[in-house]
N, C-alpha and C positions, 0 to 999 in steps of 0.2 A: 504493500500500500504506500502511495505519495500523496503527501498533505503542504499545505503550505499553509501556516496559519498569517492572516494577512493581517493583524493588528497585535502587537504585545508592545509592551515596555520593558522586555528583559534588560533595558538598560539602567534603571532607578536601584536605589541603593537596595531593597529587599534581597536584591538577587546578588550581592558581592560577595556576600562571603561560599557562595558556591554554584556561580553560573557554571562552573564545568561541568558538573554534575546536572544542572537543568541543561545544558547543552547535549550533552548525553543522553539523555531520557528524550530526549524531543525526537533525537536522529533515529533512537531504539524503536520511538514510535512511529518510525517515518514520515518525523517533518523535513522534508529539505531545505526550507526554506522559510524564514522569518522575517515578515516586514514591518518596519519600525517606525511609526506615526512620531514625529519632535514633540514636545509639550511648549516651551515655552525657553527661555535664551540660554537660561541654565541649562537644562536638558541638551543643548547643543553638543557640546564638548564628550560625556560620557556614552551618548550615543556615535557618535563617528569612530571611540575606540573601540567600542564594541563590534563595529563593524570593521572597523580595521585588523580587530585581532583573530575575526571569523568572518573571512572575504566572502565564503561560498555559501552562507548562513544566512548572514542576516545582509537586508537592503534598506537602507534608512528615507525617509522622507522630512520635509519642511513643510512648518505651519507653526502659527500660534495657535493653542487650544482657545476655545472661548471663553473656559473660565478662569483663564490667565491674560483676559482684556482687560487692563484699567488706563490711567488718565493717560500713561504715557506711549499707547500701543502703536502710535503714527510708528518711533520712533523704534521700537523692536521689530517691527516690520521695515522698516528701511534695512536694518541690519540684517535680516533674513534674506530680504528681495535681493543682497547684494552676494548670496552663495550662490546663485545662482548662476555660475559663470558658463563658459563655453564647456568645462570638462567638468559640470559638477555632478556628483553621484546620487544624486535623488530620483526616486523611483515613482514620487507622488509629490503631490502638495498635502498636506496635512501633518495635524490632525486639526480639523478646521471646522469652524459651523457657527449654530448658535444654542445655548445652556442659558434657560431663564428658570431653572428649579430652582437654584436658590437664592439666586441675588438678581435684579433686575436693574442693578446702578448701574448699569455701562451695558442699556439697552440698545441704544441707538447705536454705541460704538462696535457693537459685538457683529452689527448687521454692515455697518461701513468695514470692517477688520476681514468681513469675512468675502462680502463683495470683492473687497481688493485682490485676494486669494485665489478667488476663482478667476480673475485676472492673469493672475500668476500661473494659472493650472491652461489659461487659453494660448497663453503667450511662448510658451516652453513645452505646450504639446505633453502634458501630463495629467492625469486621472487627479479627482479630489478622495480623497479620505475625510467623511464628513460625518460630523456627531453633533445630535440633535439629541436636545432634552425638554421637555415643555417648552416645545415650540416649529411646533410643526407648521402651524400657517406660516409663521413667518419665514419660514426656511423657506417654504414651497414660495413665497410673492418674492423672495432675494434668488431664488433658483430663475423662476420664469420672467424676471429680468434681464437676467442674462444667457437665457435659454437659447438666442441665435449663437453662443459663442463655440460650441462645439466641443463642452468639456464632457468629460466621463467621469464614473467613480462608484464609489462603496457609500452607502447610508448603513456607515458601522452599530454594530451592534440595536440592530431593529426590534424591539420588543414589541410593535402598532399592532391597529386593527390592520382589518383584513384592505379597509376605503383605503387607510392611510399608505396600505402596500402597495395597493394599483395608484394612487396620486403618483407616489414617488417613481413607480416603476414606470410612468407615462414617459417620464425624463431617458430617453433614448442613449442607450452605452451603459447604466447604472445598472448596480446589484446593490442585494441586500446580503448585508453583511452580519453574520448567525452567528451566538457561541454559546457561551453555557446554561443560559437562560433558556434556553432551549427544552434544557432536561429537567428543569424544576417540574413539581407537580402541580404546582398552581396556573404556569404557562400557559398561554393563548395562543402561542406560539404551532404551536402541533396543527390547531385547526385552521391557520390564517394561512401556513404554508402548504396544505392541502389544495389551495387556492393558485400557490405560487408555482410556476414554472422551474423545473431542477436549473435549467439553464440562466436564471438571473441568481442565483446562491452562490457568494463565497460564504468559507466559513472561518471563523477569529478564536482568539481568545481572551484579549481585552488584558493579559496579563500586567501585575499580579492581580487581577480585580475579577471577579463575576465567575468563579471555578464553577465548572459542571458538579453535576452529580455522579460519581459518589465523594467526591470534593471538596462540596459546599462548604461555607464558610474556613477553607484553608487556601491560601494562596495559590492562585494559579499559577500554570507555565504551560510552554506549549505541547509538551508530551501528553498532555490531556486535550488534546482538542480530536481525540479519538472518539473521544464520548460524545463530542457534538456527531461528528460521522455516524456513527450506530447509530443513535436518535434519527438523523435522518433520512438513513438506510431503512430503517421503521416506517418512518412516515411516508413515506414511497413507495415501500415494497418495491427496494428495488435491494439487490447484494450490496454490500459496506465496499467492496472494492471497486465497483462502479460509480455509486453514489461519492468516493475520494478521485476516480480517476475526472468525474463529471465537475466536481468544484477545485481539482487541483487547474484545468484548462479554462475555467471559469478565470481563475485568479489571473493567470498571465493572458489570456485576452483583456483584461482591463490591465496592466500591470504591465505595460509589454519590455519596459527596461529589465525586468527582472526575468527577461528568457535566460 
């Protein structure tokens, strides 16, 4: 089986005193491939080692998160936009969007931060990586603004209804991007993608955050994102090794830096 889990953080400090051993567990489970959403200016630096130290592993991306907008974000997006040279290694723009669950003070900026973004993702010929948290109209009225631009991408870790799945899926090139929430037992998840075509599905695992089942509540990594596969080899009826070969080519048709 080949997986590529298309969202983790394995670069944040949870993981330092033994990414080798998550690095190991990941390959055991046949992930090849790990891609790495930026968080915000900090996150820069530890993420490019990590990809520096495991070339054929992980593929990093640029973006500010949303919930790392505040008053001065003109100004860490300038310093962002300027990685982006003729040889830079970025696979995506993100990890980008807009997050109004818990603070709603840097409303208007999080939609201006993000607009720009998808700028970034039109101009350099790269997919978005995008996360949405209470705030689905507005994603969708900042998306079909810029809907002639011809970007693609992942609407990470989609927990919606079934409306909110085909709204998003209307947006031509995008998948829905699945992980551990998947397998909880409370999930709506199971019946909405009954709905969903295999072919718009990557699958994530939002590490160290949102572990599958039998996992819950302990830290993710991506050697678990087997358990999002099963779950959806379930929901399909289709084999587990079908359902990883259908969302590993999932991945790299949006992702195509990372053939």
């Amino acid at each position: 089986m080949r997986l590529i889990d298309t969202h983790a953080h394995l670069y944040v400090e949870d993981f330092d005193a033994d990414i080798d051993a998550v690095v190991m567990r990941a390959q055991i489970n046949g992930v090849e491939k790990v891609f790495l959403p930026n968080i915000n200016a900090e996150s820069i630096a530890p993420m490019h080692q990590l990809c520096d130290r495991f070339p054929t592993l992980f593929y990093p991306m640029m973006g500010l998160h949303p919930t790392d907008v505040s008053a001065n974000y003109s100004e860490v997006l300038d310093d962002m936009e300027r990685l982006f040279t003729d040889s830079h290694p970025y696979i995506a723009v993100g990890e980008v969007g807009l997050d109004y669950y818990w603070d709603r003070t840097f409303y208007e900026e999080q939609k201006l931060a993000f607009s720009r973004q998808i700028t970034w993702a039109v101009v350099h010929n790269l997919p978005l990586m995008i996360h949405s948290r209470s705030a689905h109209e507005e994603l969708v009225e900042v998306l079909k603004n810029t809907k002639g631009g011809g970007h693609t991408g992942v609407f990470h870790c989609f927990s919606g209804s079934r409306d909110e799945a085909e709204e998003l899926l209307g947006f031509d090139g995008y998948m829905l991007g699945i992980g551990g929430v998947l397998t909880y037992k409370k999930s709506t998840l199971p019946e909405v993608l009954q709905e969903i075509p295999l072919e718009r599905i990557v699958v994530e695992t939002d590490a160290p955050y949102l572990s599958p089942m039998p996992h819950r509540g302990k830290r993710n990594e991506s050697g678990h994102l087997v358990h999002v596969v099963e779950t959806l080899s379930r929901i399909y009826d289709k084999p587990v090794m079908e359902v990883a070969e259908v969302v590993y080519a999932n991945a790299l048709k949006v992702f195509s830096r990372a053939r």
